[in-house]
MIVEXBA-631178 format. One record per atom (N, C-alpha, C, O, CB): residue in three letters; x, y, z. Coordinates in steps of 0.001 Angstrom, whole numbers, plus 500000, padded with zeros to 6 digits. Glycine has a CB too. Layout:
MIVEXBA-631178
alaXYZ ...
END
This chain:
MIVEXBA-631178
unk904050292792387345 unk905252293466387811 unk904937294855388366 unk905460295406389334 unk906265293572386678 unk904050295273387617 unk903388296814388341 unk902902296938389402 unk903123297922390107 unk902375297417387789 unk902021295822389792 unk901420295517390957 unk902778295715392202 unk902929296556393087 unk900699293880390774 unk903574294593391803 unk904735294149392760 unk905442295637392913 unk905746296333393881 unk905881292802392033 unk905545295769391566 unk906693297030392076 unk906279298152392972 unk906926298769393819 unk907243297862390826 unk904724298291392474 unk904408299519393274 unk904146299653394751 unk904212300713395375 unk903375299994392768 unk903700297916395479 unk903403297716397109 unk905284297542397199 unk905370298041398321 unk902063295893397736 unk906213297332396969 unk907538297109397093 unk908009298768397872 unk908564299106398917 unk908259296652395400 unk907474299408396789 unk907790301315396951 unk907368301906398077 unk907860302728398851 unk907002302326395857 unk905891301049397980 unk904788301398399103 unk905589300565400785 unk905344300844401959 unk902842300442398459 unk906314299784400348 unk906583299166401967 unk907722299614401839 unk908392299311402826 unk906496297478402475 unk908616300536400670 unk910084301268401378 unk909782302282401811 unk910505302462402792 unk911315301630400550 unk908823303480401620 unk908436304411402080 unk907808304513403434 unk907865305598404014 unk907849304747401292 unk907093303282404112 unk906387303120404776 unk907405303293405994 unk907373304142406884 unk905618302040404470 unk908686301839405709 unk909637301232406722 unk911075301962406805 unk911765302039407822 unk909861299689406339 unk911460302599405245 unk912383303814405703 unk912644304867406665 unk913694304974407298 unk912365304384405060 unk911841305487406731 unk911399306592407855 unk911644306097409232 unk912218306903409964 unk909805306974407779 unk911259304665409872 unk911031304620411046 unk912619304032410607 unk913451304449411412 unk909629303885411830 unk912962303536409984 unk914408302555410258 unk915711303569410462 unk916658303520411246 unk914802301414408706 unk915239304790409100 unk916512305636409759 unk916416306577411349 unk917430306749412026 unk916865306825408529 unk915178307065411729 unk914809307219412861 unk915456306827413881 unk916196307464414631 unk913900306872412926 unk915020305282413889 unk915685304234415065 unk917073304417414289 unk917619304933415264 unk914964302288415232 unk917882304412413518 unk919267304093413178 unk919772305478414002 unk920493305354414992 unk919660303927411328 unk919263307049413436 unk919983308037414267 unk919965307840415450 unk921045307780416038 unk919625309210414173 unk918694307672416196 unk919053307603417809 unk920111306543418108 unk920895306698419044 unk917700307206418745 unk920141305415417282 unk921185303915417773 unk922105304826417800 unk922474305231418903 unk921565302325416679 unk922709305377416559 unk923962306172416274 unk924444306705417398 unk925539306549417939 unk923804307235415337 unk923051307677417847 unk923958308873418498 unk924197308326420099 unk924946308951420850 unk923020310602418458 unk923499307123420528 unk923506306719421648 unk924838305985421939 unk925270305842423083 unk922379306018421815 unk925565305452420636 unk926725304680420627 unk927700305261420304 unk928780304677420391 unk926707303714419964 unk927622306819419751 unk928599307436419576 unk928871308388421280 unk930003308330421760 unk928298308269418111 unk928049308987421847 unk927693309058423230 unk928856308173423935 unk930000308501424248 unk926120308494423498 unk928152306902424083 unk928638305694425285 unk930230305474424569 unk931181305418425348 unk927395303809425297 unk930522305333422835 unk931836305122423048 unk932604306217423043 unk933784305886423163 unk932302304312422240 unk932438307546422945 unk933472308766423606 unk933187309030424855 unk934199308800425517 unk933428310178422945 unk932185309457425632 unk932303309505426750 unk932821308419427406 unk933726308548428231 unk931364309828427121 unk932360307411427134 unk932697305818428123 unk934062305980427867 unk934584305564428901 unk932006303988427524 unk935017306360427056 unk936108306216427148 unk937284307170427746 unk938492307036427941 unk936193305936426172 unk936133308403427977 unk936745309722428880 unk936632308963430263 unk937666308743430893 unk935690311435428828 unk935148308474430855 unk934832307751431911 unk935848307293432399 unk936294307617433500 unk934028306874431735 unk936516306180431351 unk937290305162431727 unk939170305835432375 unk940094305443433087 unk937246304100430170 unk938821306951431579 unk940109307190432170 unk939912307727433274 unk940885307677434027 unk940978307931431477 unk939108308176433619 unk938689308922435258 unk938035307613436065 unk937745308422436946 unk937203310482435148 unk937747306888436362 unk937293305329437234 unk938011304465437076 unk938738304139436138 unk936066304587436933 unk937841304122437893 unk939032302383438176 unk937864301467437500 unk936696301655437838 unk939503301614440521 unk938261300309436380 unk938014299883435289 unk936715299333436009 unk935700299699435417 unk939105299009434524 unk936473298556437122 unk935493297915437696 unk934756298916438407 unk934291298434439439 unk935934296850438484 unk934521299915438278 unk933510301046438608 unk932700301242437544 unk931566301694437700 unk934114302366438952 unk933177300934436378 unk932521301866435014 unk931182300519434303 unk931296299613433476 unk934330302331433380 unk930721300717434634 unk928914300095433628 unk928773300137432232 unk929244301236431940 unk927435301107433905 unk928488299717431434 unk927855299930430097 unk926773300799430569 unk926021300634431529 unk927345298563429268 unk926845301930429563 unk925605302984429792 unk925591303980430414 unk924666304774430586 unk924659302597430298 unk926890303994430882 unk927478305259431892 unk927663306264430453 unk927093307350430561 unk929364304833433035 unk928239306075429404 unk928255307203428759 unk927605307413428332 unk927948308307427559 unk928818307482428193 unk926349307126428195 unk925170307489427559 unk924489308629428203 unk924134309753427850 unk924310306385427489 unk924435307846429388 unk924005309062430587 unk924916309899430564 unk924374310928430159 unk923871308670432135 unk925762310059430712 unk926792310867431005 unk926546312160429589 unk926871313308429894 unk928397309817431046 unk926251312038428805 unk926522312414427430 unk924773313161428101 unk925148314319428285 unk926876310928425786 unk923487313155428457 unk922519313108428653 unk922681314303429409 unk922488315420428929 unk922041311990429025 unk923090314051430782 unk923240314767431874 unk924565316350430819 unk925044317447431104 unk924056313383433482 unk924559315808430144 unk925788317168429770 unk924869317944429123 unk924810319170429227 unk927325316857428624 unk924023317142428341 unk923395318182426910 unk921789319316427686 unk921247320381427391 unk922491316537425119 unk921559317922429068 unk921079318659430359 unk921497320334430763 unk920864321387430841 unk921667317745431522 unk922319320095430877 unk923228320999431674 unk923658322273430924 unk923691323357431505 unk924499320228432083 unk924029322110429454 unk924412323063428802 unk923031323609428501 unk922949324830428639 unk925335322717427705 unk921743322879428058 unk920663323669427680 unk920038324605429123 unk919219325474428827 unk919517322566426986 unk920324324487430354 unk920092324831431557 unk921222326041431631 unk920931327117432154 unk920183323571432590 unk922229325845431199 unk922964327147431442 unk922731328257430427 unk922894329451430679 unk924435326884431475 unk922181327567428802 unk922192328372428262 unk920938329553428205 unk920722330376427316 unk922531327796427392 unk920001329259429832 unk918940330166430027 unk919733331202430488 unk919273332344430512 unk917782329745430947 unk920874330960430863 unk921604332696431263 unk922200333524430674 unk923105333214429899 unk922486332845432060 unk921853334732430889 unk921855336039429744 unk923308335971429231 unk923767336266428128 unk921506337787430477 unk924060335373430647 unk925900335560430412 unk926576334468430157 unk927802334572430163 unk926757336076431663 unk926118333474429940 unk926302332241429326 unk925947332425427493 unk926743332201426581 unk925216331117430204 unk924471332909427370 unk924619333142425976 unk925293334451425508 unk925039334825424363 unk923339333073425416 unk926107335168426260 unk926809336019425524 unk928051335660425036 unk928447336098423956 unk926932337029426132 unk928920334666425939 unk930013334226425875 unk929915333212424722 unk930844333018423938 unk930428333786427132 unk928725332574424668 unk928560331365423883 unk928783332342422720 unk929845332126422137 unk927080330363424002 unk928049333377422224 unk927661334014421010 unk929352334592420515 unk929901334388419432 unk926301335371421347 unk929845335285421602 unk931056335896421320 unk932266334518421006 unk933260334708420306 unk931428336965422734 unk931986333308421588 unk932799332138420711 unk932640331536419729 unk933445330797419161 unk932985331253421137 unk931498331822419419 unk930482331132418007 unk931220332438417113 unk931645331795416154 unk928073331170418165 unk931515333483416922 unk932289334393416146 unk933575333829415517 unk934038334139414419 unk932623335511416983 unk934036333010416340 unk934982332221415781 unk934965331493414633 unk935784331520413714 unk935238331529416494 unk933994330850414744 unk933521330045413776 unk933054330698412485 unk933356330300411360 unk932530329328414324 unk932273331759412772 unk932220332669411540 unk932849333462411161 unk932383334388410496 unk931481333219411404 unk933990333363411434 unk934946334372410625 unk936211333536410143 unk937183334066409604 unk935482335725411636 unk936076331931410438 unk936928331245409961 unk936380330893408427 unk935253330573408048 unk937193330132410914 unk937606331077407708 unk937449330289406095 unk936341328506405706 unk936284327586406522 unk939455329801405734 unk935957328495404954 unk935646327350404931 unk934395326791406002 unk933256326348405851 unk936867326790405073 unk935235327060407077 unk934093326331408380 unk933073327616408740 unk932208327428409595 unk935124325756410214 unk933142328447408322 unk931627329664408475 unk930930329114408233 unk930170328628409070 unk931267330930407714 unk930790328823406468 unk929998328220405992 unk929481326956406181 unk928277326822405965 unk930245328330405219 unk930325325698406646 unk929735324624406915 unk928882325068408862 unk927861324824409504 unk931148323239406700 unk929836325616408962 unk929075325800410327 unk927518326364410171 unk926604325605410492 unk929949326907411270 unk927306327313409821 unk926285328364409786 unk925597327688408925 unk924429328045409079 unk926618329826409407 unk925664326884408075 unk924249325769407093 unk924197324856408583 unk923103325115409085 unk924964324372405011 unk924795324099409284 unk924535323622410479 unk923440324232411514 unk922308323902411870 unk925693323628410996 unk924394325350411837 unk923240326028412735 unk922026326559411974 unk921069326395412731 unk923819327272413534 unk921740326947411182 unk920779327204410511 unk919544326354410418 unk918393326784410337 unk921247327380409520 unk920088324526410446 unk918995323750410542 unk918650323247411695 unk917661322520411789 unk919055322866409808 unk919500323597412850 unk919289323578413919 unk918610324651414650 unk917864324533415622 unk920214323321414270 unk918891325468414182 unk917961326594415159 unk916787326335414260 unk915999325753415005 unk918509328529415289 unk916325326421413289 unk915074326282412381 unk913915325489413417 unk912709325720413330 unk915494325264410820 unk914572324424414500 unk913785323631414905 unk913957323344416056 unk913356322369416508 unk913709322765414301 unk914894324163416942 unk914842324788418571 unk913618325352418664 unk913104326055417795 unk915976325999419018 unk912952324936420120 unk912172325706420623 unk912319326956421120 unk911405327424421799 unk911792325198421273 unk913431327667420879 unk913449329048421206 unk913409329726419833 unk913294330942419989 unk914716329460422095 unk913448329472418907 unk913513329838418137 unk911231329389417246 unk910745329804416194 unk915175329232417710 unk910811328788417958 unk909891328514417485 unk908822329323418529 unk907644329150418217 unk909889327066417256 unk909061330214419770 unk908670331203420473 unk908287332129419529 unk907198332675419351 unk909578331636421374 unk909469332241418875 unk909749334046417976 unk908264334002417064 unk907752335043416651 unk911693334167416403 unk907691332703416832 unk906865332699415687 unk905289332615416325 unk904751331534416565 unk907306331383414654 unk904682333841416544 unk903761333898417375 unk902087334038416353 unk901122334677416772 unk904245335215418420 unk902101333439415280 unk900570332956414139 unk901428331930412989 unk902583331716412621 unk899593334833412956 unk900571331651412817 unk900875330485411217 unk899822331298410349 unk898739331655410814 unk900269328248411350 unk900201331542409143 unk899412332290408303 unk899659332374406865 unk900765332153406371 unk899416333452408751 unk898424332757406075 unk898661332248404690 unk898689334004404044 unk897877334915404204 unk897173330943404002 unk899891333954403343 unk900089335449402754 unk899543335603401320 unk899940334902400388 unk901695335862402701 unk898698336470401215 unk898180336400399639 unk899352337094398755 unk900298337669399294 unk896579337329399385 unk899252337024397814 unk901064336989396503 unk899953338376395692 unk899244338037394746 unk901618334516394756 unk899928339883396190 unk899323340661394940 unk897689339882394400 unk896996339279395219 unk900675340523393506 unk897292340028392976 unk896217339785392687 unk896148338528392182 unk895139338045391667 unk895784340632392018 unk897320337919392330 unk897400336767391237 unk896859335380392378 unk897438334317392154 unk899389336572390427 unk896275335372393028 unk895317334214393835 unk895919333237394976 unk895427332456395791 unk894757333165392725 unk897565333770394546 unk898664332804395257 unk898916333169396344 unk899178334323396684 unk899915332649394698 unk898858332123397076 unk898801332093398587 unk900359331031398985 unk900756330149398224 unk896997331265399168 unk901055331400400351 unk902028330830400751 unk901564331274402138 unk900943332195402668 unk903397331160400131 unk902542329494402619 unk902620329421404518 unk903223330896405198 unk903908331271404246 unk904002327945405137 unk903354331734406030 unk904487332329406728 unk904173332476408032 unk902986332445408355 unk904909333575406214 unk905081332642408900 unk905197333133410169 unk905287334236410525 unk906064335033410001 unk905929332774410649 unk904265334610411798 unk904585336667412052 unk905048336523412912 unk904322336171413843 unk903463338006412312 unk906479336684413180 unk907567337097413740 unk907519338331414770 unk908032338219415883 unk908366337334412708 unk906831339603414320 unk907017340429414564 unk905611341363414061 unk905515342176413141 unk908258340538414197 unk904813340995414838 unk903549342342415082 unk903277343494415778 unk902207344101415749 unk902594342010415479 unk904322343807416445 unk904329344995417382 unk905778346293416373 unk906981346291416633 unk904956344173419458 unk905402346783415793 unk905876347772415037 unk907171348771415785 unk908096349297415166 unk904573348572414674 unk907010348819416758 unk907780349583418032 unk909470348579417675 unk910551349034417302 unk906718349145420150 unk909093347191417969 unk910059346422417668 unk910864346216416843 unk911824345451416943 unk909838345772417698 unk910456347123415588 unk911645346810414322 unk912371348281413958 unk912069349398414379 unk910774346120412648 unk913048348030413364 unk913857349350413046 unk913415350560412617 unk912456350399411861 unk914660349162412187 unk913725351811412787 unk911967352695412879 unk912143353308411178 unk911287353990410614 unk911782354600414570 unk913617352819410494 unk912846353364408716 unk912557351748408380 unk912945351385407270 unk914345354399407068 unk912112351053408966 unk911570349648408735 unk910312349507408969 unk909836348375408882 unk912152348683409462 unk909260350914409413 unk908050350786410197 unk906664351047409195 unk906803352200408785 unk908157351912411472 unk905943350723408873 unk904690350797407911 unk903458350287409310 unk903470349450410213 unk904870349403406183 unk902468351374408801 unk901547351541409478 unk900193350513409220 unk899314350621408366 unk901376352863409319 unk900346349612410151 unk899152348585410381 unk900087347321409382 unk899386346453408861 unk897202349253409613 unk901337347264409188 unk902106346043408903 unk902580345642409595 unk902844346211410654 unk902845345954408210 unk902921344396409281 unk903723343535410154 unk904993342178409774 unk905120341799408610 unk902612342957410851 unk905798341604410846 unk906662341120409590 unk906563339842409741 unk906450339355410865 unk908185341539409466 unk906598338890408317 unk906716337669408560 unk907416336647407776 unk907289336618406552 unk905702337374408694 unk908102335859408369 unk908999334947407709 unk908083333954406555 unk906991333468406848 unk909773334011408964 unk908642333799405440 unk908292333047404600 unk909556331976404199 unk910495332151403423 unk907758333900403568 unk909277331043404863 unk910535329636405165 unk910548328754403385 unk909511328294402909 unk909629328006406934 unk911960328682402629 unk911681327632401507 unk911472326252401900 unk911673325732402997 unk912777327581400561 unk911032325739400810 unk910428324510401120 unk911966323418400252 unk912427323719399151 unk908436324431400280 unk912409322358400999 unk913612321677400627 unk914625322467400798 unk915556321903400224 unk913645321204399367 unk915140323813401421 unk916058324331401638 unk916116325088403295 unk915253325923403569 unk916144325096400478 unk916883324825404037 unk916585325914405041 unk917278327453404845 unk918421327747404494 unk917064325330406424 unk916196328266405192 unk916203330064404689 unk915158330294404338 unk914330329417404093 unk917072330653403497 unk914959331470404236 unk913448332155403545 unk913475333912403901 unk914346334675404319 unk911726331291404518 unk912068334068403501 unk912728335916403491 unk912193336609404956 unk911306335825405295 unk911809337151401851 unk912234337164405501 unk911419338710406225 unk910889339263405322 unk911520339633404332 unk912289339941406908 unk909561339444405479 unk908995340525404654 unk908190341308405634 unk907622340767406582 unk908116340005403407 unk908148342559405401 unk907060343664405975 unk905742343200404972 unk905848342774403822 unk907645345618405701 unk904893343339405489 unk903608343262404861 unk902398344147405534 unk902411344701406632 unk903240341794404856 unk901625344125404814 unk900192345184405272 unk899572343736406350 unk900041342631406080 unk898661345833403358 unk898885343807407130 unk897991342908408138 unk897010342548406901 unk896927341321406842 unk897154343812409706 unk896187343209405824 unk895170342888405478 unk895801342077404404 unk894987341627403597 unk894215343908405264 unk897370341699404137 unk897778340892402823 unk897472339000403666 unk897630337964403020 unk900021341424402213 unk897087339038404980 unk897518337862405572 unk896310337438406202 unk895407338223406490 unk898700337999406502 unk896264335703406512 unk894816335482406884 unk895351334374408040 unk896159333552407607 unk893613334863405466 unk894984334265409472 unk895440333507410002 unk894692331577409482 unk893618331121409091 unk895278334212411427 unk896306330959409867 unk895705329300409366 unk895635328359410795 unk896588327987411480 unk897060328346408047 unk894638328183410941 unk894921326730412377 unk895318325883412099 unk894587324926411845 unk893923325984413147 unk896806325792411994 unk897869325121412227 unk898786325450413265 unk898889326587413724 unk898426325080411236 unk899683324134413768 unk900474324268414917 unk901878324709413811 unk901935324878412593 unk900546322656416073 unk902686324769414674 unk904280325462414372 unk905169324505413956 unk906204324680413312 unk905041326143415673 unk904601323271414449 unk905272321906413789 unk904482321311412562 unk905155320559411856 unk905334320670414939 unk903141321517412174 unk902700321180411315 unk903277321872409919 unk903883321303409011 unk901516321263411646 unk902853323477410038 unk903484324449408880 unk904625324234409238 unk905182324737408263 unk903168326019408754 unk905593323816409985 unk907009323826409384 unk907269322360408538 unk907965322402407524 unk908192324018410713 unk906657321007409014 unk906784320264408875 unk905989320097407359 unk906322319057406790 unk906642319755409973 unk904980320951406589 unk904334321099405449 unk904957321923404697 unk904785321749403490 unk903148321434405573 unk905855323056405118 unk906381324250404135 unk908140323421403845 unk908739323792402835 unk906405326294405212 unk908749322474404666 unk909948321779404422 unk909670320791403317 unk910482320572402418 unk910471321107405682 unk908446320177403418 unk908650319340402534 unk907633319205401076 unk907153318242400479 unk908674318239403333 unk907585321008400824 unk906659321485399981 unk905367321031399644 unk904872321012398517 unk907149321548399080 unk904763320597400909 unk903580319914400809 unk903213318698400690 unk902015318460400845 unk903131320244400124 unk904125317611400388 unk904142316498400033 unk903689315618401098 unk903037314612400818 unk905270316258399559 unk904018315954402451 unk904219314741403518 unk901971315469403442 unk901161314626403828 unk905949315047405669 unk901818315830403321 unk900176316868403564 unk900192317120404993 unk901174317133405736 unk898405315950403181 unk898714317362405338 unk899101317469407282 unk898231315931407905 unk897736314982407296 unk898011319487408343 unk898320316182409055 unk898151314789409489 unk896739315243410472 unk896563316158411277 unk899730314012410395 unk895758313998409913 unk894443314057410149 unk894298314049411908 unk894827313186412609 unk893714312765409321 unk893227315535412599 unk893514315538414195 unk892353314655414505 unk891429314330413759 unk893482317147415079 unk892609314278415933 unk891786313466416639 unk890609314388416916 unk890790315532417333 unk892464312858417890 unk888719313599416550 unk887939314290417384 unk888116315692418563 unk888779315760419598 unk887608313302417930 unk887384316522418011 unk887188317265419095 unk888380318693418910 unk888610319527419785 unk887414316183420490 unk888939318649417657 unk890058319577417357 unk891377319581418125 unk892030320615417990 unk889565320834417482 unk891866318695418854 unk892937318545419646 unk894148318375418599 unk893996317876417484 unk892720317340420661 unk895331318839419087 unk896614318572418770 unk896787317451418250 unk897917317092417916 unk897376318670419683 
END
């Protein structure tokens, strides 16, 4: 029974992952095609409209908004309506744990993080992942400024958040890791480990 039970565990772990995977994209592709397809439908005469028009349609939008949101005055307006949301009761909070795990894993937000690096903890031997955010001293607030420090995010692991810390340069040691690896190792407190690179040190 030990035997059984344990390849049983071993093939839910294996086939979970890819099944909910494929299930979100099914999801979001059918939630897509049946709201848009049904905006579609009211704008086309019934024999114009395709299966798959809202899919695209839904595609070409999320296109479009990430293309506008390269403009300085697009993200101001966006930011000054997103205020809304945080100053409403109740929905701040669900909102802002939302965005929170969403920006965590935007590529603009993965710019800001320019080393992967292991911070030593004082004398006690302990070492943690963080990100330096911020190595140019000029850049942070000037009673925020320590000489030859720098600042770096230390992300929790099973929670999204973590701290800013100022630190000395000599508390930190750079790690060759990518930005998806340490995030993808500090989320899931080490467990998933990192994933073995191809010959030759490549990505």
């Amino acid at each position: 029974m030990r035997f059984i039970s344990r390849n049983i565990l071993t093939g839910l772990v294996t086939i979970l992952p890819v099944l909910l995977t494929l299930y979100l994209i099914y999801w979001l592709a059918v939630s897509a095609e049946s709201v848009l397809g049904n905006v579609i439908r009211l704008m086309l005469p019934e024999h114009l409209y395709w299966p798959g028009m809202g899919l695209i349609t839904g595609l070409v939008v999320v296109f479009v908004v990430g293309l506008l949101m390269q403009a300085y005055v697009v993200q101001r307006l966006f930011a000054k309506g997103e205020q809304l949301f945080y100053h409403t009761p109740v929905i701040k909070s669900v909102y802002r744990a939302i965005r929170d795990f969403f920006d965590y894993f935007s590529p603009t937000r993965k710019k800001e993080f320019k080393q992967v690096v292991a911070v030593s903890i004082g004398d006690t031997g302990m070492q943690v992942i963080g990100f330096v955010t911020q190595a140019i001293s000029e850049h942070m607030p000037e009673d925020f400024r320590e000489k030859d420090s720098i600042l770096v995010y230390l992300p929790l692991s099973y929670m999204i958040g973590g701290y800013a810390v100022l630190m000395p340069r000599s508390a930190v040691r750079p790690l060759d890791m990518s930005m998806e690896e340490a995030m993808r190792f500090t989320l899931t407190a080490g467990v998933t480990g990192t994933m073995p690179r191809p010959p030759g040190g490549g990505r």
